[in-house]
N, C-alpha and C positions, 0 to 999 in steps of 0.2 A: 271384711277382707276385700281388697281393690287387685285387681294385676295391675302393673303399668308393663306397657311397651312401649317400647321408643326405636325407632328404624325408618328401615323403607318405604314409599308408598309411589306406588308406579302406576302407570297407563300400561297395560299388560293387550300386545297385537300379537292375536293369534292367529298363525296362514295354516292351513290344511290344505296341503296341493290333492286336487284331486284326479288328475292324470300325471302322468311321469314329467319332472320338470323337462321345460326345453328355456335354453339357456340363450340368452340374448334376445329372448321374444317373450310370448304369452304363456300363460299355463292359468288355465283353470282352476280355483281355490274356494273356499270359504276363508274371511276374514271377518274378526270379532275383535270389539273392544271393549275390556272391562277390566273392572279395579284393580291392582295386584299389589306386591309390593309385599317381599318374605314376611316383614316383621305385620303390617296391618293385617296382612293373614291372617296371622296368628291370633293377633286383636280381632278381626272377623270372627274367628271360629269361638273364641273362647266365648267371645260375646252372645252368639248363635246357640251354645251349650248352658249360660244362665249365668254365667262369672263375670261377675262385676269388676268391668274393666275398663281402661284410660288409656288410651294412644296418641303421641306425641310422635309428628314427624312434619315433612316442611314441601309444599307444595310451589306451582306456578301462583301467582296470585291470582289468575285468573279459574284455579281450581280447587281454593277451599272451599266453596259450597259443597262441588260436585263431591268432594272426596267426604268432606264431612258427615253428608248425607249418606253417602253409600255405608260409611261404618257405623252412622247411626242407626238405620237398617238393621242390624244387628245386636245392638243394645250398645255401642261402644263409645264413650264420652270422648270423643276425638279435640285433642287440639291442635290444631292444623297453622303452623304459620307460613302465610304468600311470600314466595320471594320477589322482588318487584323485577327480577332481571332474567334468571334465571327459569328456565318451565319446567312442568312437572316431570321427573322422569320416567321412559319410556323403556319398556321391554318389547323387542319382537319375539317371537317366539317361531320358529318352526315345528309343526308337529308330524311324525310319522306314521307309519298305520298301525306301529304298537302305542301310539299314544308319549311315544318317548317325544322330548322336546330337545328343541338348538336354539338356543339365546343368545340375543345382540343386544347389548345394555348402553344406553344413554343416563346416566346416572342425575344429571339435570339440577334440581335443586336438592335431592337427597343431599350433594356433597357437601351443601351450607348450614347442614344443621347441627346449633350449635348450643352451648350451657343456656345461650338468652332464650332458647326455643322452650326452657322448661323449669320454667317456674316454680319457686317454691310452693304452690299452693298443690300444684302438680304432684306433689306426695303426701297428700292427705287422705291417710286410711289405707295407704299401700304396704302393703305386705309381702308384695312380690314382685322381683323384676326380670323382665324378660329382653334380650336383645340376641339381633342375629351377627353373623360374622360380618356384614356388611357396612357396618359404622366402623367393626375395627379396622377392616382391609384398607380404606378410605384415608388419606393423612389428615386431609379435610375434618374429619370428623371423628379421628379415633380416641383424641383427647378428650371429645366428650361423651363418647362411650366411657372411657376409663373413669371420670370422672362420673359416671352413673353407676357404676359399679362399687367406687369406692363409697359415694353416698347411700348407696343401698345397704350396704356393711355397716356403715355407723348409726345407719335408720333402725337395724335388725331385722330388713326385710332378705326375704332368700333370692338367690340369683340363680336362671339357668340361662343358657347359651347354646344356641347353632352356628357351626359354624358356617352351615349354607350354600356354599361353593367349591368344589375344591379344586377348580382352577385358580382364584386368589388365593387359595391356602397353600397349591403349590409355589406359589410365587413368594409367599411370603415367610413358608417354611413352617411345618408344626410345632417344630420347638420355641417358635417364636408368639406363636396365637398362644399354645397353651399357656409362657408368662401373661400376656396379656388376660387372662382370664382364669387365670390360677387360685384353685380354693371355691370356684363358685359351687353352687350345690348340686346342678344340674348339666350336664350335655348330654347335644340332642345331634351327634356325629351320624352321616349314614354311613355306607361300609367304605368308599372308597376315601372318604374325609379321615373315618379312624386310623386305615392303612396310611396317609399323610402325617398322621400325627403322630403315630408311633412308629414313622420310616421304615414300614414294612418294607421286604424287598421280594419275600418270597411268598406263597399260597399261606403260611402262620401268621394271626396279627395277635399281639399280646395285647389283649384289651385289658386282660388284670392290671398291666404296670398304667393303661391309659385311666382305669378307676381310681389309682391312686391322687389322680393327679382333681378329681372335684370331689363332692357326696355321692354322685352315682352317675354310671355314666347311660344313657339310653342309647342301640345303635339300631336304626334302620336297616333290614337287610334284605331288600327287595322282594325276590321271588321266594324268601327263607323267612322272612316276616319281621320280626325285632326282637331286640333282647334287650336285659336289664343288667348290670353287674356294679353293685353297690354297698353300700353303710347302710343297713336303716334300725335305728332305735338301737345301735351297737353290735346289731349283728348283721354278717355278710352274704349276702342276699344273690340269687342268680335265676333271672326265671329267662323263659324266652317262651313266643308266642309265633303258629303260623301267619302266613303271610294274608291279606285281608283277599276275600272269594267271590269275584265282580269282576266282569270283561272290565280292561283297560281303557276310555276311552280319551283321558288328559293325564299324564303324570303332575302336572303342571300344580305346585303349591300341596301336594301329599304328603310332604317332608312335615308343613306349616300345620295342616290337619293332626297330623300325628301327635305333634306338639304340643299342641293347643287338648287336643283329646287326653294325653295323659296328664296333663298338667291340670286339667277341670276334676281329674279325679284325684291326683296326685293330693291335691291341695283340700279337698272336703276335710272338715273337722272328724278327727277321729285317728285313729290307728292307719297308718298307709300301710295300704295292699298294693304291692309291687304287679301280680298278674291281672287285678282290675283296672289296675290304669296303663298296664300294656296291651291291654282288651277294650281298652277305651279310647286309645289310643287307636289302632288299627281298624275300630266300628267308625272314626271319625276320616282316618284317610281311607275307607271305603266308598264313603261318603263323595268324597272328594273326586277320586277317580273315574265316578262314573258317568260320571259329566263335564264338561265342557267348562273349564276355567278353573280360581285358585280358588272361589270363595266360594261359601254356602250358597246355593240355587238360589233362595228368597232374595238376594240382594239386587236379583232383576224386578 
């Protein structure tokens, strides 16, 4: 069993002001640079957990070493291709003193990646694919998201999905992602992405009509924890878990943790248990939160 990811992979700049901003001058901070990128996350963590995985995504040219190493780091078969024009892209990040974060995205060479980026060899012994909203948002690059997805179906490998943002989701409309990704097995919505998708307008979101629309759907629910509502082995399934129990110190990449966490259980051989891999799932964005950046500690 291999995962494949395919997505993002960012320069992730983290500022932590640490007096009150003053605007047009100085302000005291800490700044950090280290790997990020929703979808290598995921590849990060899964890797970090023992699941044998494959990440596909498109760097500066001057940054496939650095990137390849940092997810080798982690066990993760990275294939990284340089763009000769285009540089790696960059995330800043704002963080506040709940650890909540404000992102300014330079999308960079993520935008160019494309079918040639992923080789046939590239799904040998894959059984699983994973991608975030971030290839679909992209025009650049959503043909070949779709075209990973539709590969994945004739390989009979299973498919889950985040949608990741839900500033492009607003933009781009729920009813419009969820064609784009209709039928896959998995989504990994947090609450305000679900409330998108199934154009809540009031404090009710129907998540039963948003389950119909994969295999199951998982929704992050911040300070409320996550929930499950799903198919599994014919029957319909509903668990939910509280929220993970660790000061906040980075929100930053928790979504990817989480993902990565139930999907390493989701997927073990055997009978799937819905509340071990939403408990495995939130031991992994615990993980994550309690420290400083998106990816498992070790990658320093």
């Amino acid at each position: 069993m291999t995962v494949l990811v395919v997505g993002d992979v960012v320069d992730d700049i983290s500022v932590r002001p640490l007096t009150e901003v003053t605007p047009a001058s100085d302000t005291p901070a800490t700044i950090r640079m280290a790997p990020g990128g929703s979808a290598a996350n995921v590849a990060a963590w899964l890797g970090e957990l023992g699941v044998p995985t494959r990440f596909v995504g498109r760097v500066g040219a001057d940054a496939v070493e650095r990137h390849t190493a940092a997810l080798a780091a982690h066990g993760v078969d990275a294939r990284l291709a340089g763009d000769p024009d285009l540089p790696t892209a960059t995330i800043l990040l704002q963080l506040d003193d709940a650890g909540e974060r404000t992102m300014f995205v330079d999308r960079g060479a993520n935008g160019r990646l494309s079918p040639d980026d992923v080789g046939a060899d590239v799904w040998d012994g894959v059984t699983w694919l994973h991608l975030t909203g971030y290839s679909f948002f992209d025009e650049g690059t959503r043909s070949t998201a779709l075209g990973l997805v539709a590969q994945a179906r004739a390989r009979g490998a299973g498919v889950s999905v985040d949608p990741s943002t839900v500033s492009f989701l607003r933009a781009c409309g729920g009813p419009t992602f969820l064609d784009w990704v209709d039928g896959a097995d998995l989504a990994f919505p947090n609450l305000d992405e679900a409330r998108v998708l199934v154009d809540a307008r009031g404090p009710q979101i129907d998540l039963d009509h948003l389950a119909t629309r994969f295999g199951g759907v998982v929704v992050t629910l911040g300070s409320m924890g996550a929930a499950f509502l799903g198919d599994v082995d014919g029957v319909e399934r509903r668990e939910q878990v509280t929220a993970p129990r660790t000061a906040v110190v980075d929100t930053t990449g928790a979504g990817d943790a989480f993902a990565a966490g139930f999907l390493a259980c989701w997927l073990r051989p055997g009978p799937r248990d819905v509340r071990a891999a939403l408990e495995s799932g939130r031991a992994v964005a615990e993980r994550c939160i309690a420290v400083r950046g998106a990816r498992p500690r070790s990658s320093t």
